[in-house]
C-alpha positions as CSV (number, residue, x, y, z in Angstrom):
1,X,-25.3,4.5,-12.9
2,X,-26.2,7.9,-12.2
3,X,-24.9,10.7,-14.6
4,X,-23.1,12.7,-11.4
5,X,-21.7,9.5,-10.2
6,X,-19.9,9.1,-14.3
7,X,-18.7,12.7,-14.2
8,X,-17.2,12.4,-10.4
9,X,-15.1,8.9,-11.8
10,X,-14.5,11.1,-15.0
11,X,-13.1,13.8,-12.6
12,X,-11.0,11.2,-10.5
13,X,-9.5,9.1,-13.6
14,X,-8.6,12.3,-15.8
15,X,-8.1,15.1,-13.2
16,X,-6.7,13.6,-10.1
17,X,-5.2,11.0,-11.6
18,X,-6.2,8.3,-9.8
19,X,-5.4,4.3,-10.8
20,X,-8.2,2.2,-12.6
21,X,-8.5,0.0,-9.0
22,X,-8.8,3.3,-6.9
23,X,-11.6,4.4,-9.9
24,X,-13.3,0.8,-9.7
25,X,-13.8,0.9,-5.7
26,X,-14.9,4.5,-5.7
27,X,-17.6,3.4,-8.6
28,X,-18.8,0.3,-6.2
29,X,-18.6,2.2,-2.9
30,X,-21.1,4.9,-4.7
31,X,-23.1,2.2,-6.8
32,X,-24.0,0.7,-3.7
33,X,-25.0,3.8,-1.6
34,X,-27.1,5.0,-5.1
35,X,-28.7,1.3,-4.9
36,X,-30.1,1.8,-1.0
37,X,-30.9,5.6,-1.9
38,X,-33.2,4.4,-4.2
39,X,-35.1,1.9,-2.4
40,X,-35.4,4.5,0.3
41,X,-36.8,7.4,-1.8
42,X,-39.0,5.2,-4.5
43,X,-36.3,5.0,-6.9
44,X,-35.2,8.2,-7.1
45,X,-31.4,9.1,-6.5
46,X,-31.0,13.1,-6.4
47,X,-28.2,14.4,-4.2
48,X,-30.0,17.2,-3.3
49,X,-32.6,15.0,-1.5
50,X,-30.0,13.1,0.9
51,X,-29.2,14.3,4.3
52,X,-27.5,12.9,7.0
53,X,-30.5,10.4,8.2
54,X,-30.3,8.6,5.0
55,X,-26.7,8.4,5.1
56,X,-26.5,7.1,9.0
57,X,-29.4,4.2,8.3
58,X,-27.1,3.5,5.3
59,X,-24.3,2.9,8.0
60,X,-26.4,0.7,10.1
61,X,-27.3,-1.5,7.4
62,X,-24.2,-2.2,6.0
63,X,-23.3,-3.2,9.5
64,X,-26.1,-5.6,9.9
65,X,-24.7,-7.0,6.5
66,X,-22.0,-7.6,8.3
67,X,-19.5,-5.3,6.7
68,X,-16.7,-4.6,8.7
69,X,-16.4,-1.1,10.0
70,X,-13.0,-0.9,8.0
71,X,-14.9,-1.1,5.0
72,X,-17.8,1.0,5.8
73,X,-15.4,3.9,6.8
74,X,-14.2,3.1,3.5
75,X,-17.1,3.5,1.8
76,X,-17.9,6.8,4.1
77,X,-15.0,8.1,2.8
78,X,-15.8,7.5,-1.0
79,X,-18.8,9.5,-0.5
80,X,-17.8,12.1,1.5
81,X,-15.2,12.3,-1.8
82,X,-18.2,12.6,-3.9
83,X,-20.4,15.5,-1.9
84,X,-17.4,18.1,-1.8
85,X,-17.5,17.5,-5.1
86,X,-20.6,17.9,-6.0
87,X,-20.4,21.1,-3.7
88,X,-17.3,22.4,-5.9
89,X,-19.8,22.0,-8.7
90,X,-22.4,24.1,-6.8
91,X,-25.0,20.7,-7.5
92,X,-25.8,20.7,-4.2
93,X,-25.2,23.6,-1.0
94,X,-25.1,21.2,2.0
95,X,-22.3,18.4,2.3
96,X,-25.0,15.7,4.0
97,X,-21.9,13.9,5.6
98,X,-20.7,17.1,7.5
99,X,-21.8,15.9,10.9
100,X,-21.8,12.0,10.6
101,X,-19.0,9.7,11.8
102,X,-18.2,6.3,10.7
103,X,-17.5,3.1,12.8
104,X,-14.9,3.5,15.3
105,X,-12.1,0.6,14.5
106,X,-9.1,-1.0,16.2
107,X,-6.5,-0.3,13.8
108,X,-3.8,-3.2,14.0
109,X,-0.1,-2.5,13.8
110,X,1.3,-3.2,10.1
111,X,2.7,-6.7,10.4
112,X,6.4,-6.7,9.1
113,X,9.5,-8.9,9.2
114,X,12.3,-8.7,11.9
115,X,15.7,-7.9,10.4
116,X,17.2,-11.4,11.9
117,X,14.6,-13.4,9.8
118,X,15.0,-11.4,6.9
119,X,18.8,-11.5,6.6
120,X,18.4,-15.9,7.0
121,X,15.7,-15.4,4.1
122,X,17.5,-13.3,1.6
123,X,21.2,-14.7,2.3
124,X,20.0,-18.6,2.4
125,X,19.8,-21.3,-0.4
126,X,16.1,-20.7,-0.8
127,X,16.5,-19.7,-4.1
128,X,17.8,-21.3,-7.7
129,X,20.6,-20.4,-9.5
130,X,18.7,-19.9,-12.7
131,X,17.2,-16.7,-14.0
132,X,13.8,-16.8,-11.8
133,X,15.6,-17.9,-9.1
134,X,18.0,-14.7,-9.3
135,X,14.8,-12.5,-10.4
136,X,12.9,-13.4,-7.4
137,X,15.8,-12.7,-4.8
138,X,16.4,-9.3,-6.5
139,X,12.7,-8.7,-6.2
140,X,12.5,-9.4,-2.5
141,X,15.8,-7.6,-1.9
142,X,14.5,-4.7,-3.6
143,X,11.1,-4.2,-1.7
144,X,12.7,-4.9,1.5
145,X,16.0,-2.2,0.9
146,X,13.4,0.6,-1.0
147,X,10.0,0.2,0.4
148,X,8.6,0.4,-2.9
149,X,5.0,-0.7,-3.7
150,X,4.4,-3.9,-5.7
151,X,2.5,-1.5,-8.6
152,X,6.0,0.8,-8.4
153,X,8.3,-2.3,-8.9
154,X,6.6,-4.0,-12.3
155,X,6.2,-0.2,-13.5
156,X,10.2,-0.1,-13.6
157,X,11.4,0.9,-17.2
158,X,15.2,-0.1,-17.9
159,X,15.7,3.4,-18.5
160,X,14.3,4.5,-14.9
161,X,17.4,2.6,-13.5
162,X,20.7,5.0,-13.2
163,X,23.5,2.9,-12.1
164,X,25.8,5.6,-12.0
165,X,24.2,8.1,-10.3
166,X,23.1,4.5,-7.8
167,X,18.8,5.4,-7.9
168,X,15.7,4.0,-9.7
169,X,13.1,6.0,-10.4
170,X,9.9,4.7,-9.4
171,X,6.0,5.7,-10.7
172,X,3.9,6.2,-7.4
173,X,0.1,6.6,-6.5
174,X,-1.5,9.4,-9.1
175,X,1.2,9.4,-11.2
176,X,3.4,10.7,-9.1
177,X,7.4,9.9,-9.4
178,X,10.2,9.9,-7.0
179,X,13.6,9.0,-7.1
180,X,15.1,6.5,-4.4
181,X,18.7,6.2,-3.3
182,X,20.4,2.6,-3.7
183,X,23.5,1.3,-2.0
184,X,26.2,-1.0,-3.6
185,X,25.1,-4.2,-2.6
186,X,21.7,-4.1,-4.7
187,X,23.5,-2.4,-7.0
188,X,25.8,-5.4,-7.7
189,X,22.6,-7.6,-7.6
190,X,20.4,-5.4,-10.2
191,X,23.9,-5.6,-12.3
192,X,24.2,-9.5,-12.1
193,X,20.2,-10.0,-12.9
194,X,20.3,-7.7,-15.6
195,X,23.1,-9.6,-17.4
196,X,21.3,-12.9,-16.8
197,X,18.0,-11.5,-18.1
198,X,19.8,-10.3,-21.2
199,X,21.6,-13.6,-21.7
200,X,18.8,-15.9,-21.5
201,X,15.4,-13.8,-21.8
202,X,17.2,-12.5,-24.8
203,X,14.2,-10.2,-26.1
204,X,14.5,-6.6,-26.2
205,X,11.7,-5.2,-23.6
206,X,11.3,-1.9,-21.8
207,X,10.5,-3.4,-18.5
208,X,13.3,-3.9,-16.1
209,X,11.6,-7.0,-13.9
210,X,10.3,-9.5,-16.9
211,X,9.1,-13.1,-17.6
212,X,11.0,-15.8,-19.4
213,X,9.3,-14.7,-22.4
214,X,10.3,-11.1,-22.0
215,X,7.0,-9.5,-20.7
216,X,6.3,-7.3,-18.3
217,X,5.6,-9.1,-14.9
218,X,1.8,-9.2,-13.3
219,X,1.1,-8.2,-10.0
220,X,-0.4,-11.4,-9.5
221,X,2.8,-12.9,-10.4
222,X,5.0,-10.7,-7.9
223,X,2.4,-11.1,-5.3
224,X,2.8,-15.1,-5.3
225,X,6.7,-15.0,-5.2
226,X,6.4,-13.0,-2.2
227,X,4.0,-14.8,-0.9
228,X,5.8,-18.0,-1.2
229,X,9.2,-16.9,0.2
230,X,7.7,-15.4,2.8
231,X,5.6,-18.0,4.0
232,X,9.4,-19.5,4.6
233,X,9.3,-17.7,8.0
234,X,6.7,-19.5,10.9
235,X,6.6,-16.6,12.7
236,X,5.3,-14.2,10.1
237,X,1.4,-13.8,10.2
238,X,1.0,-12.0,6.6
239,X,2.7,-12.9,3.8
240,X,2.5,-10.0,0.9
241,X,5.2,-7.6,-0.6
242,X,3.0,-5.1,1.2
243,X,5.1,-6.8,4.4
244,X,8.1,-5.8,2.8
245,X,6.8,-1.8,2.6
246,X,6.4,-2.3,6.6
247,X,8.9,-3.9,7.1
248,X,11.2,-1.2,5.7
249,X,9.8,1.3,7.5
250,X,9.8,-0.5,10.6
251,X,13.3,-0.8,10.0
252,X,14.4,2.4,8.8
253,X,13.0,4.1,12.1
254,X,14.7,1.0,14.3
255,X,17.5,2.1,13.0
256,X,17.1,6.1,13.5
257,X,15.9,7.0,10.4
258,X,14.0,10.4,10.4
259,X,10.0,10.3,10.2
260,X,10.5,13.1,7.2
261,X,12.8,10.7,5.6
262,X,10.8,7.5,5.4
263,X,7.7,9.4,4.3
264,X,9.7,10.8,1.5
265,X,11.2,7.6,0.8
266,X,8.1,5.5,0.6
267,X,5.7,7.9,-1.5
268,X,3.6,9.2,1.0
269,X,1.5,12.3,1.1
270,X,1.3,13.1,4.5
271,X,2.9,12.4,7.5
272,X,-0.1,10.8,9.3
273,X,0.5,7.7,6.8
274,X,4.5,6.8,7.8
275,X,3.3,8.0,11.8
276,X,1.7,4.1,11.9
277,X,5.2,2.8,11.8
278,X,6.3,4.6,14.5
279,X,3.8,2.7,16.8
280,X,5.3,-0.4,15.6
281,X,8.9,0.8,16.3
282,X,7.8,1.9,20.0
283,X,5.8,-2.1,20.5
284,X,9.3,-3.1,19.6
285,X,11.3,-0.6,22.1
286,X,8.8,-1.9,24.9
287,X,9.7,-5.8,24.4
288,X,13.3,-4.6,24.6
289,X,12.7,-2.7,27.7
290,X,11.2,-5.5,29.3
291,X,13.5,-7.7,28.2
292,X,16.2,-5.9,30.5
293,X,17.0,-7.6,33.5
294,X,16.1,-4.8,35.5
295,X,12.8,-4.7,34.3
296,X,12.3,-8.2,35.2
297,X,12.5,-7.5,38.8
298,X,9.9,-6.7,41.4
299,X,8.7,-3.3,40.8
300,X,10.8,-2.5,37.3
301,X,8.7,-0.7,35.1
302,X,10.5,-0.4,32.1
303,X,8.1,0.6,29.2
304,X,4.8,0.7,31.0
């Protein structure tokens, strides 16, 4: 890989702390890109020599690979990342990227779960009485009440849990930590796994959310409970604890939660990020609308 390439990784990883995954796609996105460079330009990859033709035929093949434009705006966006900073380094004086646009896509809502099916989920029999069975329902209660990521929820120390003060602190994207209010009823249901955990699990562990064998859960793990509980509802489409981070949101706003609020709540950096959800909440205030009988009638344009 080319030397700039290292030191821009090297500048994500130790400077902007960004995650090992984020690292890993940014190094493909750019290995790629440095691959078709140098098959244009007889194996020779020098930033200076690539201007916005190079980077547009790149576009157009990756299309014809049939990559979807999702992940070519993806991959856009990794090296657009890469020419500022190679610009902040003064390597090169034009940012080759400055006048092209990626594939236009059709961004779909965020699927999430309606509050009717997820109150028959959590307060049904679908789950044992034993110590994964009362693990797995405090999982899913705890995404669905917090909005918290999957990464953020087997990243919980003991000690980021304050029962008194009733929030868990919670390790975000880069490093970044925020505190999240809880109300009594998870409270009550952190305080009854806890007890179990420390009865049967028995081993002394820093991590709240653990195995029977008193390590640290995987994501892989967390992302197959989910899965499976969720797949308990025919309607859903998507079955991930990312559902549960929409589906919060989507809630939150239902409910008259302030935009401000919910980004604050689930970690974002901007408000552009939470502003998805509010789409979501307005598809949902349309099928009510329609749903009124006056609507129904000749003429009624409720929510058009």
């Amino acid at each position: 890989m080319d030397e700039l390439i290292d030191d821009f990784l090297t500048y994500l990883r130790y400077e902007r702390n960004y995650s090992d995954y984020t690292v890993d796609a940014y190094s493909k996105d750019l290995s790629q890109f440095e691959e078709y460079v140098k098959d244009r330009l007889e194996g020779v990859f020098s930033p200076g020599l690539i201007d916005s033709d190079i980077v547009r035929s790149w576009i157009v093949y990756l299309l014809d690979e049939k990559i979807s434009p999702v992940s070519v705006n993806r991959k856009l966006s990794s090296l657009k990342s890469f020419f500022k900073f190679l610009m902040k380094q003064r390597i090169v004086s034009v940012n080759p990227l400055r006048l092209v646009t990626g594939p236009k896509t059709k961004k779909p809502l965020p699927y999430f779960v309606k509050e009717g099916e997820m109150d028959i989920l959590l307060d049904g029999d679908g789950f044992d009485e034993d110590f994964e069975g009362i693990r797995n329902r405090l999982m899913l209660e705890l995404f669905y009440d917090t909005g918290i990521r999957r990464s953020e929820l087997i990243g919980i120390k003991n000690s980021d849990v304050d029962f008194d003060a009733m929030q868990l602190k919670v390790t975000g994207k880069r490093n970044k930590q925020r505190l999240i209010p809880f109300a009594e009823g998870l409270k009550n249901l952190m305080l009854a796994y806890t007890e179990v955990r420390n009865r049967e699990v028995g081993i002394q562990c820093e991590w709240f959310f653990v195995r029977k064998n008193g390590t640290q859960l995987s994501t892989g793990i967390v992302y197959n409970i989910v899965k499976k509980m969720l797949s308990e509802i025919p309607t859903l489409a998507k079955c991930s604890p990312h559902v549960l981070r929409h589906s919060f949101a989507t809630s939150m706003l239902n409910n008259g939660a302030e935009l401000n609020a919910v980004k604050e709540l689930l970690g974002h950096s901007s408000l552009a990020s939470t502003s998805v959800y509010t789409h979501t909440t307005f598809e949902e205030l349309k099928k009510v609308y329609h749903a009124h009988p006056r609507a129904k009638k000749e003429g009624g344009n409720y929510g058009n």
